[in-house]
Structure formats: structure tokens, C-alpha cells
Chimera marker file (.cmm) of the C-alpha trace (Angstrom):
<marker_set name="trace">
<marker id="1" x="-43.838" y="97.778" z="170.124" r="1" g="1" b="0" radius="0.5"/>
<marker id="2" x="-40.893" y="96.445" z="172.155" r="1" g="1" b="0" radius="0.5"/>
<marker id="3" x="-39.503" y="93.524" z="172.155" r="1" g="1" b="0" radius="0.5"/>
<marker id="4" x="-40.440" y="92.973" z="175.869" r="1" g="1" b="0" radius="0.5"/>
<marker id="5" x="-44.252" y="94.023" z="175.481" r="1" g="1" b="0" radius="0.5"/>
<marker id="6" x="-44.228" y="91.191" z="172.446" r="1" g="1" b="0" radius="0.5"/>
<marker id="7" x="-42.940" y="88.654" z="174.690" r="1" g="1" b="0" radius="0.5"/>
<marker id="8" x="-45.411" y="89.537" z="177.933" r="1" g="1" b="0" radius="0.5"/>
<marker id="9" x="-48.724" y="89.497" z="175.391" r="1" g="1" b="0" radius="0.5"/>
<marker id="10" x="-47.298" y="86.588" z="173.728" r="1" g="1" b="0" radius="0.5"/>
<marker id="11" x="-46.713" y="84.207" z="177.079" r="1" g="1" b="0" radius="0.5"/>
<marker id="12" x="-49.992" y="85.765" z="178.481" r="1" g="1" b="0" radius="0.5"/>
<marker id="13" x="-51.493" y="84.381" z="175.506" r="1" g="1" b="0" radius="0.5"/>
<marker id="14" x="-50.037" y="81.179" z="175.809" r="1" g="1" b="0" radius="0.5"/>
<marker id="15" x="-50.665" y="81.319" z="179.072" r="1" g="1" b="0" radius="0.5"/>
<marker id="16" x="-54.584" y="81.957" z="178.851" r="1" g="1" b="0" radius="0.5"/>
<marker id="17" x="-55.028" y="79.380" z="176.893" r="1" g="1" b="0" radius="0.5"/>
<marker id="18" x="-53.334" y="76.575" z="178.765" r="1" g="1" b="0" radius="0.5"/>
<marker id="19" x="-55.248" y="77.325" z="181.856" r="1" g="1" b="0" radius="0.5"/>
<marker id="20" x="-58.113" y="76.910" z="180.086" r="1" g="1" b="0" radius="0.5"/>
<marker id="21" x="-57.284" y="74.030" z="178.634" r="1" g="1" b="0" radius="0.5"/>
<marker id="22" x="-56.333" y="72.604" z="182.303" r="1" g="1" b="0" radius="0.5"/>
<marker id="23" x="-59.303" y="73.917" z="183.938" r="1" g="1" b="0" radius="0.5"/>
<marker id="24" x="-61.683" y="72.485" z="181.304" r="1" g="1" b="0" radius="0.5"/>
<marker id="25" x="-59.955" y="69.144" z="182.017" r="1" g="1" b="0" radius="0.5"/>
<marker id="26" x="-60.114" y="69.674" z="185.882" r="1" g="1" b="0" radius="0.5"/>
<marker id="27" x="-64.104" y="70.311" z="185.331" r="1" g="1" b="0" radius="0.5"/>
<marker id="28" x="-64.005" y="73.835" z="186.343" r="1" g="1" b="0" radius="0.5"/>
<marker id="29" x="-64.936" y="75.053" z="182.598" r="1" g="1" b="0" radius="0.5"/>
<marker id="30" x="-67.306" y="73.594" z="179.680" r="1" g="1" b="0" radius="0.5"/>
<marker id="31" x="-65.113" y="71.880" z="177.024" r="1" g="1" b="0" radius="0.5"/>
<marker id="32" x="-66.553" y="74.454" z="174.458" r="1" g="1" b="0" radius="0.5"/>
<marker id="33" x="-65.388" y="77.391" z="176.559" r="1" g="1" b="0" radius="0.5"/>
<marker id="34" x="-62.063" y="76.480" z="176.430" r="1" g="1" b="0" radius="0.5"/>
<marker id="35" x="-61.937" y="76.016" z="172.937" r="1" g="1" b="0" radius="0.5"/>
<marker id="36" x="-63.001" y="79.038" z="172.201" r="1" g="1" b="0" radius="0.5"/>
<marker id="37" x="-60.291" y="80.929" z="174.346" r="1" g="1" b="0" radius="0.5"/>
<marker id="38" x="-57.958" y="78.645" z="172.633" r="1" g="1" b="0" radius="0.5"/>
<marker id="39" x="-59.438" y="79.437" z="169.421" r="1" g="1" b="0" radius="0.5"/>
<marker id="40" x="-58.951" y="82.997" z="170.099" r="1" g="1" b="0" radius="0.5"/>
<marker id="41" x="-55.967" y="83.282" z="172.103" r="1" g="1" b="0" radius="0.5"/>
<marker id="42" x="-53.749" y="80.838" z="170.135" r="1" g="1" b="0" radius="0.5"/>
<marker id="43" x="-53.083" y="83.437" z="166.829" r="1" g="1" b="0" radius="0.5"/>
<marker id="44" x="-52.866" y="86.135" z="169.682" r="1" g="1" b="0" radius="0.5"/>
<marker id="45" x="-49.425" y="83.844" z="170.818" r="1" g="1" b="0" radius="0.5"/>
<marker id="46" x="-48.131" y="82.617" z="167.319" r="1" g="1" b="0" radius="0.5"/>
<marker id="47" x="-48.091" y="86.550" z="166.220" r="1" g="1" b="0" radius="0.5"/>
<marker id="48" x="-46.257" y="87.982" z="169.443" r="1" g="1" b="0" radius="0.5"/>
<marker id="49" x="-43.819" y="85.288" z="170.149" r="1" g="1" b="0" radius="0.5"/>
<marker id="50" x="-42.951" y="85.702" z="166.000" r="1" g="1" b="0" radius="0.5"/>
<marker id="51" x="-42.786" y="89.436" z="166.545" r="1" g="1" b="0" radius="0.5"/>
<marker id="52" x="-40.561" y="88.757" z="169.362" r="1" g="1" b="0" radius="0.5"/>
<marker id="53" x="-38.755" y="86.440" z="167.600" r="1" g="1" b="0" radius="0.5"/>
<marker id="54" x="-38.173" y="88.480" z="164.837" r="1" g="1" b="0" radius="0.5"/>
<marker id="55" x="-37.410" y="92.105" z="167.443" r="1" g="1" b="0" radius="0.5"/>
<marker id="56" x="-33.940" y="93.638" z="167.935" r="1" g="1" b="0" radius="0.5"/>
<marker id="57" x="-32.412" y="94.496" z="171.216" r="1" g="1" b="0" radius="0.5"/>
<marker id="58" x="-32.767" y="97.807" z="172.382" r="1" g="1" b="0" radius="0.5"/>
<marker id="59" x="-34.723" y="100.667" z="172.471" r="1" g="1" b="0" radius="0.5"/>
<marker id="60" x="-35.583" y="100.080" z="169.000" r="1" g="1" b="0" radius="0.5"/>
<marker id="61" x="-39.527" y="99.722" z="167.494" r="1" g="1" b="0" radius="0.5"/>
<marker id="62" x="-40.806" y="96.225" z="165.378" r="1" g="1" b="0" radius="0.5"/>
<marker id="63" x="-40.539" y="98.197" z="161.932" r="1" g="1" b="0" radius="0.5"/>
<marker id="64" x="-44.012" y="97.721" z="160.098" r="1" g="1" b="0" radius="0.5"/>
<marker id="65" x="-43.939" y="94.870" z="158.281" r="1" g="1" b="0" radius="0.5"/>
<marker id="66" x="-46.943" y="95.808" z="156.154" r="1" g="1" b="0" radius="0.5"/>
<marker id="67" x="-50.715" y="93.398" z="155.651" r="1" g="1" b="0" radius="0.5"/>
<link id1="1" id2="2" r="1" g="1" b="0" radius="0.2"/>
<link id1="2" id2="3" r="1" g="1" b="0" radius="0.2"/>
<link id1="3" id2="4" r="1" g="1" b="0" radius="0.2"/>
<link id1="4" id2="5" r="1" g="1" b="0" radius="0.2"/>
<link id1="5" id2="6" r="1" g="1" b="0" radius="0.2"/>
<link id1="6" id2="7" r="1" g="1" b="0" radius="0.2"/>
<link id1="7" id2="8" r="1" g="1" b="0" radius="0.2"/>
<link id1="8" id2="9" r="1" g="1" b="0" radius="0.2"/>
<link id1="9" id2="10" r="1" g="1" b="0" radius="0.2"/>
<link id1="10" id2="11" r="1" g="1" b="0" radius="0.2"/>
<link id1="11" id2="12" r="1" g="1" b="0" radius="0.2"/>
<link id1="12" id2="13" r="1" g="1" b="0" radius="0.2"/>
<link id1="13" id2="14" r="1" g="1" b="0" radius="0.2"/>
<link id1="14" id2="15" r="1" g="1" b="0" radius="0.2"/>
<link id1="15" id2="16" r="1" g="1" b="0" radius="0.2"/>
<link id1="16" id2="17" r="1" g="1" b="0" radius="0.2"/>
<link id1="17" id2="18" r="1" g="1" b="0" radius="0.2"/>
<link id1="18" id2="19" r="1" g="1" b="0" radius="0.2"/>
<link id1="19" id2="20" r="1" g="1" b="0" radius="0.2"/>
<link id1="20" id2="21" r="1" g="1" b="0" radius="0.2"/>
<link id1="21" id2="22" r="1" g="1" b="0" radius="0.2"/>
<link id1="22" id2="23" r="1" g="1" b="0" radius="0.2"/>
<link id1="23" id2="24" r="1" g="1" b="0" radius="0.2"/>
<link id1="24" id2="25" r="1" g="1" b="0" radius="0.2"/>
<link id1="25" id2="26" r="1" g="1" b="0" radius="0.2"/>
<link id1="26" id2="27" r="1" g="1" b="0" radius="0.2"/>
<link id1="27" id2="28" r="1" g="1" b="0" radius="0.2"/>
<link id1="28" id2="29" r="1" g="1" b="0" radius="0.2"/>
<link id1="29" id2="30" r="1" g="1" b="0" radius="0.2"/>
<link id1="30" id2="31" r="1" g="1" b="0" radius="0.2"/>
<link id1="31" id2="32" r="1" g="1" b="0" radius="0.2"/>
<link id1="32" id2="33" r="1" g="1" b="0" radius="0.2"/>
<link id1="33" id2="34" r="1" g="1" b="0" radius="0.2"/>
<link id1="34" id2="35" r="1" g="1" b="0" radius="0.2"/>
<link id1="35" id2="36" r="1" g="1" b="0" radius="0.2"/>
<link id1="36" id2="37" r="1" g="1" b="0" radius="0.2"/>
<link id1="37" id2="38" r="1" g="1" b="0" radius="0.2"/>
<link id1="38" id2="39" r="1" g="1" b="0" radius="0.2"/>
<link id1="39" id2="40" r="1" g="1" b="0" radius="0.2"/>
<link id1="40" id2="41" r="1" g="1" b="0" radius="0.2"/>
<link id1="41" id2="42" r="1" g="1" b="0" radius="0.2"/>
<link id1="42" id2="43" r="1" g="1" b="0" radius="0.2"/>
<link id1="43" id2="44" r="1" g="1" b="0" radius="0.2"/>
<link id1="44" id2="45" r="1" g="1" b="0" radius="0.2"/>
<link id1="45" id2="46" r="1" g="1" b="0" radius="0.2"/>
<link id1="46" id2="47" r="1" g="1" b="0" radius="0.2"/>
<link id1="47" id2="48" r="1" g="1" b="0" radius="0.2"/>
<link id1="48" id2="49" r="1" g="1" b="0" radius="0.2"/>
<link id1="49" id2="50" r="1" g="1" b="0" radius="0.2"/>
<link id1="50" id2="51" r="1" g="1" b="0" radius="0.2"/>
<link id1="51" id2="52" r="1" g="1" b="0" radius="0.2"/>
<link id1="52" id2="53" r="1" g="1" b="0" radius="0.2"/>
<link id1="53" id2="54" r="1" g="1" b="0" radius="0.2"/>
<link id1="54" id2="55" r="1" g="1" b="0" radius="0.2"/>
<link id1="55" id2="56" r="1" g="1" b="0" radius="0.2"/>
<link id1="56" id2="57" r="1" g="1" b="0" radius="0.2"/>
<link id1="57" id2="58" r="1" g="1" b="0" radius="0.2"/>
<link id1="58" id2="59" r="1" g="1" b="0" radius="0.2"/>
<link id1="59" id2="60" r="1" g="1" b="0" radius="0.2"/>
<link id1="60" id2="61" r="1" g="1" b="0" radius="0.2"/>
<link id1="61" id2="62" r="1" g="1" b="0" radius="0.2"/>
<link id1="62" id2="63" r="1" g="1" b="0" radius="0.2"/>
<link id1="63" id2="64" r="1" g="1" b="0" radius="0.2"/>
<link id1="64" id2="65" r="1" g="1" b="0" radius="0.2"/>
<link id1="65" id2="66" r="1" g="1" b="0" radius="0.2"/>
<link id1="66" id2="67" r="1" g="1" b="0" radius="0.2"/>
</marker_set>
């Protein structure tokens, strides 16, 4: 994965989850709807911004980093 891809997935993420978060407090979604997209798309942001983070310039891969 580049290090470009990590960052687009990880601010989509992020993303995602804040609208959901704004359009549950707007009324647009049920409270428990946008927990659960927060529930799910939070890890989905912590892991790609880290892998980001962590990602040399270039045209270089993330090396595996194992389970």
C-alpha cells in the first residue's frame, strides 16, 4: 500500500464518521446509526493514519508488519 492510499482511506474514515456524527446531531440520522458507523469506521482511521504515519516516501510498499 502507498503511503498516499493510507492517508485517503484513513481521512475518508475520519471523515465518515464525523458526518455522521454531525448529521445525527442535525436530526438527519438515529443516534444509534451513527454510532455504529463510528464504531466501525473509527479502527478503520486509527490503522491508516498509523500506517501512514509509520510509510516512507516514495515509490516504496508498507513492509508487512506481521498479526
Amino acid at each position: 500500500m502507498k503511503k498516499r492510499t493510507a492517508l485517503i482511506v484513513g481521512v475518508a474514515a475520519g471523515v465518515i464518521a464525523a458526518a455522521a456524527g454531525l448529521l445525527a446531531a442535525l436530526g438527519y440520522l438515529p443516534a444509534i446509526a451513527a454510532e455504529l458507523v463510528a464504531v466501525v469506521a473509527f479502527p478503520a482511521f486509527v490503522i491508516f493514519i498509523a500506517l501512514w504515519w509509520n510509510a516512507k516516501s516514495g515509490e516504496e510498499d508498507i513492509p508487512f508488519i506481521g498479526y
